[in-house]
Backbone of each chain as ProteinMPNN parsed JSONL, in Angstrom:
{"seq_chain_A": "XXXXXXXXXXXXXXXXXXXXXXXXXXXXXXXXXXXXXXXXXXXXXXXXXXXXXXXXXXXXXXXXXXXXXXXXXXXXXXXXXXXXXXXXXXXXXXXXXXXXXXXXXXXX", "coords_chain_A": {"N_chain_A": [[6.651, -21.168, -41.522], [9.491, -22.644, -42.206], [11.498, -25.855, -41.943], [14.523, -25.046, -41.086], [13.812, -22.885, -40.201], [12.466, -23.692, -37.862], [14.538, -25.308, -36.548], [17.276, -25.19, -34.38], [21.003, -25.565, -34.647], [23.286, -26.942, -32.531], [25.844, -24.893, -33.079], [24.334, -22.735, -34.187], [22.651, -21.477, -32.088], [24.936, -20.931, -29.924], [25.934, -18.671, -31.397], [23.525, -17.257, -31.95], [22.68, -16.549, -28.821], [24.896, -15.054, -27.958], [24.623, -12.873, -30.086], [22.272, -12.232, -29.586], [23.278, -11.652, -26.573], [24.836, -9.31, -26.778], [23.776, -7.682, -28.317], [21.442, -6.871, -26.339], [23.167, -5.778, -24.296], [24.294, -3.57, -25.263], [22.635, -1.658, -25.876], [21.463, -1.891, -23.303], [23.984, -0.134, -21.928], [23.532, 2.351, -23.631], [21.026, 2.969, -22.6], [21.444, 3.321, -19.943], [23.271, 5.759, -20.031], [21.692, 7.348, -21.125], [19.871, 8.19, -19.217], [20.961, 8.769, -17.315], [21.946, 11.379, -18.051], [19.567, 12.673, -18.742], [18.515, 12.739, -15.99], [20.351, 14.269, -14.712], [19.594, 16.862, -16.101], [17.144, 17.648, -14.847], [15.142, 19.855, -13.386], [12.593, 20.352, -12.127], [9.501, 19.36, -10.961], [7.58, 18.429, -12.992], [9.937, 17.557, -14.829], [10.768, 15.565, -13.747], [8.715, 14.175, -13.85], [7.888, 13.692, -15.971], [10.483, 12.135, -17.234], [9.903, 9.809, -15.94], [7.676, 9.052, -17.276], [9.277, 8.439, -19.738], [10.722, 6.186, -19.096], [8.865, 4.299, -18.606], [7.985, 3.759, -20.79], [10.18, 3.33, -22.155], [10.316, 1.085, -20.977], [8.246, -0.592, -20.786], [8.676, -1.091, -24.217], [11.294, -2.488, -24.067], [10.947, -4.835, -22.729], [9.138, -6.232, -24.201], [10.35, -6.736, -26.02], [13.088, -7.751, -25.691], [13.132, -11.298, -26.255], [13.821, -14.023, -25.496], [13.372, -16.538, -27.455], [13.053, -19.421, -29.474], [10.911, -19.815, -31.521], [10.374, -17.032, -31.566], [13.11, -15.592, -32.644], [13.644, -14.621, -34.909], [12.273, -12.503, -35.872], [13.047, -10.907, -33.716], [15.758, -10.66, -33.624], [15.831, -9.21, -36.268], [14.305, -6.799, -35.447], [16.009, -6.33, -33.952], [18.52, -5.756, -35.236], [17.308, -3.649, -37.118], [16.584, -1.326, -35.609], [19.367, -0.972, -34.419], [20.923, -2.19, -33.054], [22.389, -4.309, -33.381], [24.489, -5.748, -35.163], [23.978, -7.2, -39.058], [26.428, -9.148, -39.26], [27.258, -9.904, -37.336], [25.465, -12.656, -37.089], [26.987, -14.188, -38.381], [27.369, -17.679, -39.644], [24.743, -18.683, -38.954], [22.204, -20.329, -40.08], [21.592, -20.01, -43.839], [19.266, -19.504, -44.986], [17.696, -18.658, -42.619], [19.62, -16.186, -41.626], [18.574, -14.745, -44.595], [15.694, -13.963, -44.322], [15.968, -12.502, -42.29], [17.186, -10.692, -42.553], [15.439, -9.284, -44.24], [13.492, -9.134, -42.943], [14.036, -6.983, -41.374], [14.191, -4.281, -43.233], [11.926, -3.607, -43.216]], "CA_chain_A": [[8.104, -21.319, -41.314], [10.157, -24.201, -42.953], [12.089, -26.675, -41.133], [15.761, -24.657, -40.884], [13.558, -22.067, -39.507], [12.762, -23.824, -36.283], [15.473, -26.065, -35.638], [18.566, -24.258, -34.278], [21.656, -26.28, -34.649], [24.446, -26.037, -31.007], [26.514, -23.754, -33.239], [23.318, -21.22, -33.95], [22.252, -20.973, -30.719], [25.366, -20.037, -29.797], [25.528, -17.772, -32.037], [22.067, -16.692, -31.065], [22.498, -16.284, -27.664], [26.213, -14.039, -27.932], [24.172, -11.728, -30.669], [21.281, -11.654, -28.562], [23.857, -10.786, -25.471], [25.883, -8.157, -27.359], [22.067, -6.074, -28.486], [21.144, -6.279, -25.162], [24.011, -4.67, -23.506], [24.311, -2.624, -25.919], [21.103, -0.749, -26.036], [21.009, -1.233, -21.366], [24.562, 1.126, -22.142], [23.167, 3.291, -24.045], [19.893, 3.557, -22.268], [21.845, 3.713, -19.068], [23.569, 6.84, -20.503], [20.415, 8.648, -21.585], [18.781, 8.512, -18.492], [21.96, 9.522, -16.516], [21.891, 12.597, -19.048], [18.796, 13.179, -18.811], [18.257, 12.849, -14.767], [21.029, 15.304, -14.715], [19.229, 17.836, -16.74], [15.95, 17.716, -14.216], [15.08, 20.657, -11.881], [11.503, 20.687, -11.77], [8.933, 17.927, -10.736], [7.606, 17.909, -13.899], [10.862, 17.223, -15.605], [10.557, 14.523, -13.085], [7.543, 13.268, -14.361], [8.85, 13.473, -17.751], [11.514, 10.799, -16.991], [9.285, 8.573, -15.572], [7.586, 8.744, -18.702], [10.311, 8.283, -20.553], [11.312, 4.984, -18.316], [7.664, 3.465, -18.319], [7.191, 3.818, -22.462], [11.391, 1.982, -22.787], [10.458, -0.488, -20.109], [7.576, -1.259, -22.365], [9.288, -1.437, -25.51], [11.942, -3.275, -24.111], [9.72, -5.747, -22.197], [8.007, -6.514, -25.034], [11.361, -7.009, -27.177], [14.045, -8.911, -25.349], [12.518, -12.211, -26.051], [14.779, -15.002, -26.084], [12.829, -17.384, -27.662], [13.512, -19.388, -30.872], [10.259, -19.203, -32.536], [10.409, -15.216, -32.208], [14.324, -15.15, -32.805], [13.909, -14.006, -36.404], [11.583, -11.383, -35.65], [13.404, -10.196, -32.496], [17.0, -10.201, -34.273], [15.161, -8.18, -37.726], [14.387, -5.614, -35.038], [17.504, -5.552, -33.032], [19.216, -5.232, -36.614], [16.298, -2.509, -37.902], [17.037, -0.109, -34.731], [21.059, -0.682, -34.623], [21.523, -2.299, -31.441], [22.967, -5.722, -33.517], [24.743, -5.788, -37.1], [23.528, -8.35, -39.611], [27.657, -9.721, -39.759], [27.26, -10.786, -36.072], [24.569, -13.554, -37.124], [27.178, -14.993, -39.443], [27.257, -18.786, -39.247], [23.601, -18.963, -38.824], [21.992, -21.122, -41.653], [21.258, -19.085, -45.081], [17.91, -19.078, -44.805], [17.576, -17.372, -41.317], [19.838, -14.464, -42.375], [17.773, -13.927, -45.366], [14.913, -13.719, -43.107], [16.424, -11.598, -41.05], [17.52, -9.265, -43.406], [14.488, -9.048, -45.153], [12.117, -8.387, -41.925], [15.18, -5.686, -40.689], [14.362, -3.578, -44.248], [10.573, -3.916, -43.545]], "C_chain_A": [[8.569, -22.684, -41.836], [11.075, -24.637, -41.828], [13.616, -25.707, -40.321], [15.351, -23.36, -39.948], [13.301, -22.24, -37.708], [13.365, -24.902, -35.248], [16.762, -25.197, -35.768], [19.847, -25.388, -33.792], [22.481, -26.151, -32.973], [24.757, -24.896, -31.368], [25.79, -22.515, -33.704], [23.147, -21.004, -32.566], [23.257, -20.644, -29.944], [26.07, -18.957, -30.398], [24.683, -16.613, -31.792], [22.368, -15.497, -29.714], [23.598, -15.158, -27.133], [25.067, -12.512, -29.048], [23.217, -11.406, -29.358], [22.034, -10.649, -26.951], [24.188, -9.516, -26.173], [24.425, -7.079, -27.632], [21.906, -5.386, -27.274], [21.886, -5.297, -24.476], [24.448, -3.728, -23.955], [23.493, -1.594, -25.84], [20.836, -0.514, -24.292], [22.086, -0.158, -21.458], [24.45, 2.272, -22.555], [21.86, 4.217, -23.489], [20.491, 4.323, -20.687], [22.228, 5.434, -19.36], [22.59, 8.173, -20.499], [19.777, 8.821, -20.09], [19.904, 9.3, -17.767], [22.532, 11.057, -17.116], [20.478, 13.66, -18.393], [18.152, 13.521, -16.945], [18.967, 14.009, -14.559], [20.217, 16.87, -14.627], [17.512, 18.422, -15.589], [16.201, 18.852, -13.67], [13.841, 21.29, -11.633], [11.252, 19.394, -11.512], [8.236, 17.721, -11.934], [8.628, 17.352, -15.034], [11.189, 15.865, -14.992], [9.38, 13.232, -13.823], [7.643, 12.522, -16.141], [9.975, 12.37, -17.822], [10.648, 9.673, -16.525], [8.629, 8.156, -16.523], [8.063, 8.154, -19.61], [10.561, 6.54, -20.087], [9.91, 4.057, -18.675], [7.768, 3.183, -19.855], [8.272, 2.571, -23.076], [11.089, 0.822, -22.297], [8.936, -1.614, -20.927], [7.657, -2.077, -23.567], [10.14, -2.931, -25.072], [11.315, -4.999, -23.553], [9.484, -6.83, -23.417], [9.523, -7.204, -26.222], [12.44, -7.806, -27.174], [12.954, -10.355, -25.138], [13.152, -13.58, -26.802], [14.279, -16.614, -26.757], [12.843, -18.075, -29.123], [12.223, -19.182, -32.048], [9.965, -17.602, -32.393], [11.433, -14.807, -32.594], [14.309, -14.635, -33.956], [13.204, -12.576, -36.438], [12.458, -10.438, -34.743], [15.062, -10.071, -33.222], [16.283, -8.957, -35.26], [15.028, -6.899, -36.898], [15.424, -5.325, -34.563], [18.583, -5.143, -34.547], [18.504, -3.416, -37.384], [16.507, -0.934, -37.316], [18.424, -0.17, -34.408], [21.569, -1.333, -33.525], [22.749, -3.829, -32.169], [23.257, -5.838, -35.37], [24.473, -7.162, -37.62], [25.162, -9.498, -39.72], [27.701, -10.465, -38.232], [26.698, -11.729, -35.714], [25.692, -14.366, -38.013], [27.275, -16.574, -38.618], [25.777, -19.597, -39.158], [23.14, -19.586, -40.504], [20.965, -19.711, -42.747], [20.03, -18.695, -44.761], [17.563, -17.645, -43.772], [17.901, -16.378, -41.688], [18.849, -13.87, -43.302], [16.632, -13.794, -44.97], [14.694, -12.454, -42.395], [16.332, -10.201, -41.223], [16.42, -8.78, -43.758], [13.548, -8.546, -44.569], [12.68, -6.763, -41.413], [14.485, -4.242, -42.091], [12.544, -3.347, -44.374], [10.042, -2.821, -42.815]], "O_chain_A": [[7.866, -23.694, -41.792], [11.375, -23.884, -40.901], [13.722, -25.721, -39.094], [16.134, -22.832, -39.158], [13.627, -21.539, -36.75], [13.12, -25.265, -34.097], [17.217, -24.662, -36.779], [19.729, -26.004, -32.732], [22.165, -25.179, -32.288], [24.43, -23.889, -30.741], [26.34, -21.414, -33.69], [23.769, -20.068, -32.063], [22.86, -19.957, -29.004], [26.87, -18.346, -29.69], [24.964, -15.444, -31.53], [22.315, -14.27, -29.635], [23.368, -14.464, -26.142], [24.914, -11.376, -28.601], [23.388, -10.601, -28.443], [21.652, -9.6, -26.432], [23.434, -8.594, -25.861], [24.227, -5.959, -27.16], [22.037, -4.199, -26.974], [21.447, -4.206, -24.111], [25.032, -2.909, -23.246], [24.011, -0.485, -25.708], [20.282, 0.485, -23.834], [21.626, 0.944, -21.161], [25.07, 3.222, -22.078], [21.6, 5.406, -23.67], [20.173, 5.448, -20.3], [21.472, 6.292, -18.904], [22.654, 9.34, -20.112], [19.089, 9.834, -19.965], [19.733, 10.512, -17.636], [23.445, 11.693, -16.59], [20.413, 14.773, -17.872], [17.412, 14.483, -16.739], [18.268, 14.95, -14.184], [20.162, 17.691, -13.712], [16.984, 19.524, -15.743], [17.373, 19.094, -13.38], [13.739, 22.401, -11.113], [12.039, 18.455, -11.627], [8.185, 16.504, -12.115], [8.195, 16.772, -16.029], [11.84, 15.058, -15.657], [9.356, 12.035, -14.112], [7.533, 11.552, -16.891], [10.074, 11.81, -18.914], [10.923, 8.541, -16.923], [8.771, 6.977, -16.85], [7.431, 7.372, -20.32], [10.537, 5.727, -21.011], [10.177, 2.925, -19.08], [7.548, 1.99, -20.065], [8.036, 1.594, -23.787], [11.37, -0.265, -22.799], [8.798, -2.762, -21.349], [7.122, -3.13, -23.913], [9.875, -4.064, -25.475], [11.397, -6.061, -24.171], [9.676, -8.045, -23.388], [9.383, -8.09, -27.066], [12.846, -8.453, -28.139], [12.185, -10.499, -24.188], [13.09, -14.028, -27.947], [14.865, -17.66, -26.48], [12.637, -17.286, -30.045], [12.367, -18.612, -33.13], [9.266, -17.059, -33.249], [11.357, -13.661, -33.036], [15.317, -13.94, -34.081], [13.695, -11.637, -37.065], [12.556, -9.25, -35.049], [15.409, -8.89, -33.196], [16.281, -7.801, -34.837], [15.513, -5.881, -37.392], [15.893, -4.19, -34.645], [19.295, -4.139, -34.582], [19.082, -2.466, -37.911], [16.579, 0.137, -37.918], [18.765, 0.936, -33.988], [22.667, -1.01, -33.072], [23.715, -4.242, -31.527], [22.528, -5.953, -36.355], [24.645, -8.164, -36.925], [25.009, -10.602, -40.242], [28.203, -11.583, -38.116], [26.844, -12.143, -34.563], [25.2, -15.407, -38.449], [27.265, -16.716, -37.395], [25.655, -20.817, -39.261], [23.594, -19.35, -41.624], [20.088, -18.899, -42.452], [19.777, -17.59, -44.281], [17.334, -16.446, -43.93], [17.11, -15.527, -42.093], [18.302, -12.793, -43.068], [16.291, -12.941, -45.789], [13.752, -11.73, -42.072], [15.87, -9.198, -40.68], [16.357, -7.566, -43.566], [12.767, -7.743, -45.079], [12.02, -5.752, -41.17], [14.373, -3.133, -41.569], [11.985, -2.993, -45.411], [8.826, -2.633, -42.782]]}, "seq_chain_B": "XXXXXXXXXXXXXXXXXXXXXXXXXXXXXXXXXXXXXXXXXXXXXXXXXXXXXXXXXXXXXXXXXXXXXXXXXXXXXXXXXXXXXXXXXXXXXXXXXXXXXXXXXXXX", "coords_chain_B": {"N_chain_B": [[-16.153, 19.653, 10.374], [-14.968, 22.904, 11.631], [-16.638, 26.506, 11.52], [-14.29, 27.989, 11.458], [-12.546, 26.217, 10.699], [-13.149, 25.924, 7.722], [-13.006, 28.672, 7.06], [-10.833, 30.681, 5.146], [-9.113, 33.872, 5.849], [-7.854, 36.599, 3.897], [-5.161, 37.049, 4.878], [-4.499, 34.606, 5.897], [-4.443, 33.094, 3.986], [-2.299, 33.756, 2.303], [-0.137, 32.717, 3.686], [-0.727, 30.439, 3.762], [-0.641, 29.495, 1.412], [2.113, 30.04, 0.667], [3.612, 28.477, 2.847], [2.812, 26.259, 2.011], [3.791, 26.253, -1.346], [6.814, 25.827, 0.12], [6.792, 23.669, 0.783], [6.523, 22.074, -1.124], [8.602, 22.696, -2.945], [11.187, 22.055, -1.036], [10.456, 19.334, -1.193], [10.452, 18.702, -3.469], [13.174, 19.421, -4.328], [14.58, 17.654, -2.905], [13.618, 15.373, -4.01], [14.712, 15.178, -6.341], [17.511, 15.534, -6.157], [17.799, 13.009, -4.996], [16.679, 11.168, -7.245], [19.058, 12.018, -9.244], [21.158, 10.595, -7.624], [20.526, 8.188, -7.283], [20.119, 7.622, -9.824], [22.773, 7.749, -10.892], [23.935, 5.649, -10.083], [22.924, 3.227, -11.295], [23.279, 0.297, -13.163], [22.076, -1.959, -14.693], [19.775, -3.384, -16.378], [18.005, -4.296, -14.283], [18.461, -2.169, -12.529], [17.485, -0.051, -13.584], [14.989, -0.525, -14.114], [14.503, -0.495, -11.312], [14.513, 2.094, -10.499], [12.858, 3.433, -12.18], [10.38, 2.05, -10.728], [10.787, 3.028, -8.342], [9.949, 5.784, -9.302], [7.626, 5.347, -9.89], [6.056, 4.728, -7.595], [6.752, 7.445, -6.093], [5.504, 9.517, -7.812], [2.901, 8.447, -7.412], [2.601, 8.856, -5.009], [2.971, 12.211, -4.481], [1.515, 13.1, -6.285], [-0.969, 12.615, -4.812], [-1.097, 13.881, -2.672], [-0.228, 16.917, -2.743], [-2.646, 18.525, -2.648], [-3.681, 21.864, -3.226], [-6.828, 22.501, -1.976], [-8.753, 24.292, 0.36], [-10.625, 23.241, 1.702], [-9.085, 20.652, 2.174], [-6.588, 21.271, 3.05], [-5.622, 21.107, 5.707], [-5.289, 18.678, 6.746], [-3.358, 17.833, 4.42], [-1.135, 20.02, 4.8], [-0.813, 18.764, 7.421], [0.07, 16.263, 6.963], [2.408, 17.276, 5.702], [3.659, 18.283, 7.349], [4.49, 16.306, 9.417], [5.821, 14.825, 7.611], [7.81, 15.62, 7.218], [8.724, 18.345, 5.762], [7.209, 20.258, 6.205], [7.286, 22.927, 8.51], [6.061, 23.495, 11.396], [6.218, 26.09, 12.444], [5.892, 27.741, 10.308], [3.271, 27.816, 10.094], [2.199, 29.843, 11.069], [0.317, 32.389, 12.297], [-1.91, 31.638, 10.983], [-5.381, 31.211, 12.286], [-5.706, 29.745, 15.132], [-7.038, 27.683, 16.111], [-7.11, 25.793, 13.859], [-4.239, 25.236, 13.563], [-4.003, 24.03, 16.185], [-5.064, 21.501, 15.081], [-4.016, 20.73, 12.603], [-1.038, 20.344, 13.947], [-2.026, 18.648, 16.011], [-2.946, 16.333, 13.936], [-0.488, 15.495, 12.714], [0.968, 14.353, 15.088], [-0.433, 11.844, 14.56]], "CA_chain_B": [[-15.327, 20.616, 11.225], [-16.127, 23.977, 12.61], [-16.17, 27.706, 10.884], [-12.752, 28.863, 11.414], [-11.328, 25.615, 9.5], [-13.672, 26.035, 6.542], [-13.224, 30.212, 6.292], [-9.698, 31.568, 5.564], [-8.976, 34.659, 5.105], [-6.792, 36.652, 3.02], [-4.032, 36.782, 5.21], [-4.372, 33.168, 5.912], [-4.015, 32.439, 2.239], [-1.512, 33.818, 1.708], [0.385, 31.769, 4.677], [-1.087, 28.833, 3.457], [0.296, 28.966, 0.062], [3.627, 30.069, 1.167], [3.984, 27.046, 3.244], [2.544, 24.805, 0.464], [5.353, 26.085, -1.851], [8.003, 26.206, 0.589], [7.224, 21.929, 1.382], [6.887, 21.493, -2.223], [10.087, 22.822, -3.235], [11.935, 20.998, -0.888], [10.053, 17.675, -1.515], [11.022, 18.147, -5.182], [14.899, 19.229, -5.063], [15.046, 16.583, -2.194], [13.382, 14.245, -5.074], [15.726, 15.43, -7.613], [18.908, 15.185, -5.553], [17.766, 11.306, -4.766], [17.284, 10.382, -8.462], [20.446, 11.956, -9.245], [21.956, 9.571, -6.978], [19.356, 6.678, -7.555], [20.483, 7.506, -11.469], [24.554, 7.934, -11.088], [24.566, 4.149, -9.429], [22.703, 2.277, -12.225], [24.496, -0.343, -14.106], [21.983, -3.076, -15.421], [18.496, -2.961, -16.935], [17.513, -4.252, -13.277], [18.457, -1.018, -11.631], [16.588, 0.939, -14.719], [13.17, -0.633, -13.582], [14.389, -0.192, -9.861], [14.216, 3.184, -10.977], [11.35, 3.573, -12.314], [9.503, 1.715, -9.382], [10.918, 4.62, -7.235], [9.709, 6.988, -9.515], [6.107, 5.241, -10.277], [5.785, 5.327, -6.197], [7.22, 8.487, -5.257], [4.687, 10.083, -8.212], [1.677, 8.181, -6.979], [2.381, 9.392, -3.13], [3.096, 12.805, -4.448], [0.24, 13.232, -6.848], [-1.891, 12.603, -4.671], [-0.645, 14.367, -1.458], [-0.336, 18.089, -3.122], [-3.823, 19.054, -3.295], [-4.033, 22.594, -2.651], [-7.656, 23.166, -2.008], [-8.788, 24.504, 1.413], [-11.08, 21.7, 2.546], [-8.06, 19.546, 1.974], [-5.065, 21.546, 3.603], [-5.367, 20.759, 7.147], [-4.83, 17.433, 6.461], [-2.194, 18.319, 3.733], [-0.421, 20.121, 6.033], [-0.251, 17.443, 9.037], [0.892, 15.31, 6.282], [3.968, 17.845, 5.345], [4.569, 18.499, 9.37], [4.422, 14.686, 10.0], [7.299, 13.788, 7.003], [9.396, 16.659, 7.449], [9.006, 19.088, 4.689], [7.341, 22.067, 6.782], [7.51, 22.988, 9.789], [4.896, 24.164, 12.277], [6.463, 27.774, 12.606], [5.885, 28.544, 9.058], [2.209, 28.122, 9.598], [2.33, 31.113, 12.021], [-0.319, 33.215, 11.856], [-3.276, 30.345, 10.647], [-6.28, 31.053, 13.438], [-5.301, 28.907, 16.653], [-7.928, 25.73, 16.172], [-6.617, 25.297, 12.566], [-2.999, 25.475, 14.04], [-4.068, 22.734, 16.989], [-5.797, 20.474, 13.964], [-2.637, 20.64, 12.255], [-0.509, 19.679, 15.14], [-2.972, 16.674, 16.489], [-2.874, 14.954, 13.083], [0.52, 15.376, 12.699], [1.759, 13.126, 15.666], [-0.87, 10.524, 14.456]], "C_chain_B": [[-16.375, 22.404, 11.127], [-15.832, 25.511, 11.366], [-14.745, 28.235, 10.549], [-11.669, 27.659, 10.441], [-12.233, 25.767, 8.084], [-13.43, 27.789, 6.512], [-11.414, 30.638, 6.751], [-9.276, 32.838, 4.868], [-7.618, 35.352, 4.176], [-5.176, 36.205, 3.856], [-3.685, 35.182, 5.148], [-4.002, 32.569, 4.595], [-3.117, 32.763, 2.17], [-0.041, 33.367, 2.735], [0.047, 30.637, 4.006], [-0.202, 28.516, 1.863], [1.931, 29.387, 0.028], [4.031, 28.815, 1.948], [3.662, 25.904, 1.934], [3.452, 25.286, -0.308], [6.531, 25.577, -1.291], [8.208, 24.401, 0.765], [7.346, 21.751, -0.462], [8.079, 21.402, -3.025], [10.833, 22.01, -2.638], [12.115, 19.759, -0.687], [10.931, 17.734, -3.049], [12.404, 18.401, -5.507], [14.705, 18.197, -4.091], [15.018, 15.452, -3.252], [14.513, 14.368, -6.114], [17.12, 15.03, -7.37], [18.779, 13.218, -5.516], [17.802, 10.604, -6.1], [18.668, 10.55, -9.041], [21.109, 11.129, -8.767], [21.974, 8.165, -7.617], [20.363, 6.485, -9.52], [22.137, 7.441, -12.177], [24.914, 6.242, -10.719], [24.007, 3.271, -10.176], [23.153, 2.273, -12.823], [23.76, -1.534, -14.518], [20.402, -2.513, -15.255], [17.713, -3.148, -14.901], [17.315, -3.128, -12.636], [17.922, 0.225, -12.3], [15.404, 0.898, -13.916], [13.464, -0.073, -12.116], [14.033, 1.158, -9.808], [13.238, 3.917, -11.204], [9.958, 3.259, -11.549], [9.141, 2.863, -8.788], [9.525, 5.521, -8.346], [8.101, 6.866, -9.483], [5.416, 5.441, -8.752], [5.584, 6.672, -5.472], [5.924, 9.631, -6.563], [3.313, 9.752, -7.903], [1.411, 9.063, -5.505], [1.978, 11.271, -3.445], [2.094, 13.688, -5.314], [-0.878, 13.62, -6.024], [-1.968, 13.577, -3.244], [-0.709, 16.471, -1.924], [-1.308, 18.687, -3.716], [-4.321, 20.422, -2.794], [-5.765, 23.204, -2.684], [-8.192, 22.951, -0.093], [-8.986, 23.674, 2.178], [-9.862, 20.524, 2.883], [-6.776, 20.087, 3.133], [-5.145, 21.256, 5.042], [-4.941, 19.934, 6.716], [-3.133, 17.494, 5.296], [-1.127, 18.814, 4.483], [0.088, 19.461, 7.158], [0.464, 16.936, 8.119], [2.645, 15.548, 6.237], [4.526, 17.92, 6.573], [5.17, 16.845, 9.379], [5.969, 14.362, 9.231], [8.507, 14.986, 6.882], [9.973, 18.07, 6.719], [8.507, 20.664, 4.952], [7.431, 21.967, 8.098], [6.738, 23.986, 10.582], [4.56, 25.568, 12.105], [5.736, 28.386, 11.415], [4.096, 28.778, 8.812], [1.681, 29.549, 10.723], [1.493, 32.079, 11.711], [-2.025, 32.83, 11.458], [-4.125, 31.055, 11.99], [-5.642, 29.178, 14.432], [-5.967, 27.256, 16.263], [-7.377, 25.494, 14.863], [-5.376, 25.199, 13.157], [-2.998, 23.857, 14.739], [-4.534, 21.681, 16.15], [-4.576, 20.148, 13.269], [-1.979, 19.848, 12.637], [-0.813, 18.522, 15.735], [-2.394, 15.921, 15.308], [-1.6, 14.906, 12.655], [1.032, 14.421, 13.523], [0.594, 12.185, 15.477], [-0.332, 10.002, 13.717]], "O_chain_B": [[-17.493, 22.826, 10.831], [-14.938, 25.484, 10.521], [-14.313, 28.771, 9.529], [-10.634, 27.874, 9.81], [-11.431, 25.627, 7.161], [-13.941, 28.163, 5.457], [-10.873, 30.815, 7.842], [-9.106, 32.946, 3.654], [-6.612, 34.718, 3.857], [-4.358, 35.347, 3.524], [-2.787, 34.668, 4.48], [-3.273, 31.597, 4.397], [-2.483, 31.782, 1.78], [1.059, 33.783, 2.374], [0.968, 29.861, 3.751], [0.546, 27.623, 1.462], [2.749, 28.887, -0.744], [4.943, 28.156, 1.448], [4.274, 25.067, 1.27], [4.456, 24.63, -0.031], [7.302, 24.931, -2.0], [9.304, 23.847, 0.855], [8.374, 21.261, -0.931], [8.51, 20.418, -3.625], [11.327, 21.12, -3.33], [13.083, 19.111, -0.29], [11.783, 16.973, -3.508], [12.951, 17.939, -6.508], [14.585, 17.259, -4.879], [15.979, 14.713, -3.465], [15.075, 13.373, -6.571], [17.802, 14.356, -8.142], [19.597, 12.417, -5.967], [18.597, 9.691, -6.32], [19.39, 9.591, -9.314], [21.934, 10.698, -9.572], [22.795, 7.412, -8.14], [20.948, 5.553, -10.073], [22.554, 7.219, -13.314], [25.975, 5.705, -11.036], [24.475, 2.162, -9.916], [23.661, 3.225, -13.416], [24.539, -2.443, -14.807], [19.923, -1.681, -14.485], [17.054, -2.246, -14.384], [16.211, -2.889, -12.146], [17.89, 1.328, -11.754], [14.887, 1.799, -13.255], [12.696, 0.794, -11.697], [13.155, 1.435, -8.991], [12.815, 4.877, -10.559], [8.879, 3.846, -11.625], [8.094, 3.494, -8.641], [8.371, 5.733, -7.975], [7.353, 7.798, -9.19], [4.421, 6.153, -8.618], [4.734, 7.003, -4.647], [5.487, 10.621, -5.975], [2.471, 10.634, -8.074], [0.425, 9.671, -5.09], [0.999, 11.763, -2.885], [1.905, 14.873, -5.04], [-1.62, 14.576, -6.249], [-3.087, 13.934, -2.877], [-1.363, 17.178, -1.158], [-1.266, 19.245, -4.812], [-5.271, 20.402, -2.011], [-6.008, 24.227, -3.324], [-8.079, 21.921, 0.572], [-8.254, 23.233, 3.064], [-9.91, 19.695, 3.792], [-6.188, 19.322, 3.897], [-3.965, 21.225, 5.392], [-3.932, 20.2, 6.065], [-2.015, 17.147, 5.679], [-0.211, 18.059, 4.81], [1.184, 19.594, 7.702], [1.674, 17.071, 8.299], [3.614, 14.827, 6.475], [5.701, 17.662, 6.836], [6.359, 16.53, 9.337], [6.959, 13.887, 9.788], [9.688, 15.029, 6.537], [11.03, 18.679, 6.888], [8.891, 21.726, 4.462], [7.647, 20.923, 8.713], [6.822, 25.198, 10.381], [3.512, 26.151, 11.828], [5.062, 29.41, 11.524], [3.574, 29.464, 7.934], [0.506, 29.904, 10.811], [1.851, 32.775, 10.761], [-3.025, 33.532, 11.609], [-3.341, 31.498, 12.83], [-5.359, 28.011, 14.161], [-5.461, 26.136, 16.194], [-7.036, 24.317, 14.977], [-5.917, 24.344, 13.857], [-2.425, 22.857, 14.305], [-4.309, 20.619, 16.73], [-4.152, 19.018, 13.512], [-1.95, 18.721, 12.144], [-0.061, 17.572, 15.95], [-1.543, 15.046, 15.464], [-1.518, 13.904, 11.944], [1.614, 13.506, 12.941], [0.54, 11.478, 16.484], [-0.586, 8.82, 13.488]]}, "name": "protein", "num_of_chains": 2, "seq": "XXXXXXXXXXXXXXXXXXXXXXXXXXXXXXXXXXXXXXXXXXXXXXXXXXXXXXXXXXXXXXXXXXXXXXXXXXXXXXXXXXXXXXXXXXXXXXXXXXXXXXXXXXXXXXXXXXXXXXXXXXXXXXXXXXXXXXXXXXXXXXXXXXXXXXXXXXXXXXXXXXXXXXXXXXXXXXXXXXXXXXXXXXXXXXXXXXXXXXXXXXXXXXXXXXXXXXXX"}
């Protein structure tokens, strides 16, 4: 990583920290949704079990993915860009580099 | 234990697995009705996992609790008397000392 990569100026980080909000709540709305869909749809105990499934595999993923941290921020934006939760125009301001970074891991 | 809880016969079977449906069913819409609920009132990733707790609990208890094999159902049975899901009457018909075995470990 080069220098611009792991110093984050005030006005990145907040930057940062509004994209990073906006993914997140984006993707808990949407997940909220699915499960409240999908709890709906239950009427066995394995369709039961099947949701819990479902809950253990996101809480996983997500676990593993909200990670507000600046040396993973390029990685962890590239995915929130790669799966849709965060458009590459909501990083603007961030120094050149980063974006192209960003972009470039998102297309990977 | 003694002859009459290790030998059941047909009739008895077919009591025994009529009660073992009849708690399982209404363990599992009872379960179903509660996530419904549990799943209409979440509103932040917190109350996702809370969610999923329930569910990783309520499948461990319930896993392990619905084991229909003979050696096992006395005990199975007290269990379902004890939390509410059958009810004594329905084992009507069981030989008498399997009935009182029942009944004992139930109010323990």
């Amino acid at each position: 990583m080069q220098v611009n990569d792991v110093h984050w100026s005030d006005a990145e980080q907040n930057i940062a920290q509004q994209a990073f909000h906006n993914a997140y709540e984006r993707e808990t709305q949407a997940l909220i949704q699915e499960i409240q869909e999908h709890a709906s749809r239950v009427s066995t105990l394995e369709d039961i079990w099947q949701l819990h499934n479902f809950l253990s595999a996101r809480r996983h993923e997500i676990d593993g993915k909200y990670d507000y941290s600046y040396p993973a921020l390029l990685f962890v934006f590239a995915t929130l860009v790669k799966q849709g939760w965060l458009h590459l125009d909501e990083l603007t301001g961030l120094d050149k580099g980063k974006l192209a970074k960003i972009a470039s891991l998102a297309r990977m």
